[in-house]
N, C-alpha and C positions, 0 to 999 in steps of 0.2 A: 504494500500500500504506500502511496505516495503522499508526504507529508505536506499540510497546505502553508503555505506561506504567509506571516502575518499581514495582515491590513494595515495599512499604510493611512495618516488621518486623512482627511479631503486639504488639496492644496489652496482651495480656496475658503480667504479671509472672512468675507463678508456671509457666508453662511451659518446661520444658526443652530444648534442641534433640532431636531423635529422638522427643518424645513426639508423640503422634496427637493430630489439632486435636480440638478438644470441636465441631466443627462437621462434621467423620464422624464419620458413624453408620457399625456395621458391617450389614454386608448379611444382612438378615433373610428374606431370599424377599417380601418383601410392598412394595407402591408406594404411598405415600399422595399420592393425585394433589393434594392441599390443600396438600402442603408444595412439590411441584414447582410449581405454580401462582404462590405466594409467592416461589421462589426466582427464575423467569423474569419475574415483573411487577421484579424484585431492589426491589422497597418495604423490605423488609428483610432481614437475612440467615435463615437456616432454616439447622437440622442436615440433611443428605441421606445419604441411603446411598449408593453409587457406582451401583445403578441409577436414583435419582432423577435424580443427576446428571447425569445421562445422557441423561435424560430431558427435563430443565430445555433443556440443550444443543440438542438437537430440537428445542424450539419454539421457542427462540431462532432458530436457521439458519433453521425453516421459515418466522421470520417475518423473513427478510430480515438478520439482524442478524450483523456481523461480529467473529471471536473479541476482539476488544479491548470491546467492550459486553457479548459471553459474560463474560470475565473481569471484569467490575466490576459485572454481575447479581451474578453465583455467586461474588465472596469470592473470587478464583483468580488466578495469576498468567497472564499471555498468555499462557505457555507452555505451561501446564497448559491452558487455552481450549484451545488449538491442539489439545493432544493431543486434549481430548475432542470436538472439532469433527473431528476423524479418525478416530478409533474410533463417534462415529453414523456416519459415511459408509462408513466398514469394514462395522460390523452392519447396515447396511440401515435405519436409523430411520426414513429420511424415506419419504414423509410419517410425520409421526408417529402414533403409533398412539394409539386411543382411550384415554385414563388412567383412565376411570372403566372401563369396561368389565374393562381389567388388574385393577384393584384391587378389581370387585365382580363377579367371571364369574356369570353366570345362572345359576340353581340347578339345570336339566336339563343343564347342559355340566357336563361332565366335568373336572377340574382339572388344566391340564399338567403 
């Protein structure tokens, strides 16, 4: 088992403990599969909404990658990794589902 790495504080000043990172977003119904793409290559950080996040996590695990690499893609503590490397395998993520396809359904399909 791979040991997680401690949490590092937020480098930013002006934040107060209880306030919401400037890195969620809130959940808008919509996926922009460019941001979850950025957030799983973790090149650099990207705002996500919780289903991005989610999403990011998916193709992290599908491509092999254990939650201590989820958490230093995605800006998160292991523990936060962990959770959301539970909750894909709770919702069924894997494999992961098409992101383009979510975020642009074909015009004769009908909108979930």
């Amino acid at each position: 088992m791979t040991a997680c790495l401690p949490t590092l504080p937020a480098a930013s000043a002006d934040r107060r403990p209880g306030m919401p990172s400037p890195w969620s977003l809130p959940e808008d119904g919509f996926v922009d599969p460019i941001a979850v793409e950025i957030a799983a290559a973790g090149e650099r950080r990207v705002a996500l909404t919780p289903a991005e996040r989610l999403l990011a996590t998916a193709r992290l695990l599908a491509a092999g990658h254990h939650p201590t690499e989820i958490g230093r893609r995605l800006h998160v503590s292991c523990q936060t990794a962990r959770t959301l490397a539970a909750q894909v395998r709770r919702l069924g993520l894997l494999p992961v589902p098409d992101l383009w396809l979510l975020a642009y359904p074909p015009a004769d399909t009908p909108a979930a």
